[in-house]
C-alpha positions as CSV (number, residue, x, y, z in Angstrom):
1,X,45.7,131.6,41.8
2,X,43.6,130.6,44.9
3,X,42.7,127.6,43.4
4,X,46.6,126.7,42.7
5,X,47.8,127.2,46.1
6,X,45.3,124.8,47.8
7,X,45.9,121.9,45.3
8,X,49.7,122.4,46.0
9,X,49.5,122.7,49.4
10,X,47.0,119.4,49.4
11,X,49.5,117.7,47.5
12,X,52.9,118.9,49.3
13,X,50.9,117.9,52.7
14,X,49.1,114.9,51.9
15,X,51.3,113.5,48.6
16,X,55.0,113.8,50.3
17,X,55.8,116.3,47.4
18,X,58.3,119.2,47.5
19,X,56.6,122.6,46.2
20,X,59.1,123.1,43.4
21,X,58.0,120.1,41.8
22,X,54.4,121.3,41.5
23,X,53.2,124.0,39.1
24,X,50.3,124.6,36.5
25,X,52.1,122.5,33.3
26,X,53.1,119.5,35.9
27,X,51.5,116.3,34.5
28,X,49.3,114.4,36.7
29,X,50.8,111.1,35.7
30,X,54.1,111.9,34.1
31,X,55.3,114.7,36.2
32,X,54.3,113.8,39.7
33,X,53.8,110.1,38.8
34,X,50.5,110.0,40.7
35,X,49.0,106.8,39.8
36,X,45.1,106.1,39.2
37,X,44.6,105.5,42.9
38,X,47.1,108.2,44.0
39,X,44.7,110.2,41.8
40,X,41.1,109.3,43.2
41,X,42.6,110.0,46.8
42,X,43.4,113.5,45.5
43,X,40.3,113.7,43.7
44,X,38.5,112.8,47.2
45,X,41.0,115.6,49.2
46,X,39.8,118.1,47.0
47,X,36.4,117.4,46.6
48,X,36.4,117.7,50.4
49,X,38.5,121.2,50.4
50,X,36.3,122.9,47.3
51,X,33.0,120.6,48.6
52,X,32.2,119.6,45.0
53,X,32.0,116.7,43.2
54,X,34.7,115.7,40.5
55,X,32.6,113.0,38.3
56,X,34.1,110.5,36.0
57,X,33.7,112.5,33.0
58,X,35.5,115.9,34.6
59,X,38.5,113.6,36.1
60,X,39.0,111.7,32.6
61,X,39.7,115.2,30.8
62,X,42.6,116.5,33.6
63,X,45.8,115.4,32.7
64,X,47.4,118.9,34.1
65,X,47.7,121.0,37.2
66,X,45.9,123.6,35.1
67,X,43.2,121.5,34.0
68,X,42.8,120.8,37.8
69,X,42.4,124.1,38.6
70,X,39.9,125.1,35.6
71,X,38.1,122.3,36.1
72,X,37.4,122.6,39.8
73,X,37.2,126.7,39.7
74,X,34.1,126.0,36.8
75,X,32.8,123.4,39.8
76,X,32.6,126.4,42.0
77,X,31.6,128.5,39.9
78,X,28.5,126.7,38.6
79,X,27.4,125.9,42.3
């Protein structure tokens, strides 16, 4: 749940969102209406807060909080 907690808290501090609007079945796109900018710049917050790299093909299969966190906790660890 580490994982969790630091994407919401990136995205309640840096995204303007309210926690109860953020959990692990929210939809990137639908849900929090992030857009494919609003996306990279969270992409580049959490590559900075994990220091890992979220490539092209990792970022095109997350369409979830959840995929977020799986993805970025098999970043960690297969560093």
């Amino acid at each position: 749940m580490e994982t969790f907690d630091k994407i919401k808290n990136i995205i309640i501090s840096e995204m303007g969102f309210i926690s109860n609007e953020i959990n692990l079945n929210s939809e990137i796109i639908n849900d929090l209406q992030l857009d494919s900018l609003d996306f990279v710049e969270l992409t580049v917050l959490l590559e900075r807060e994990f220091n890992i790299l979220i490539d092209d093909e990792t970022s095109s299969k997350i369409f979830t909080i959840s995929d977020l966190c799986f993805s970025i906790d098999l970043k960690l660890k297969n560093k």
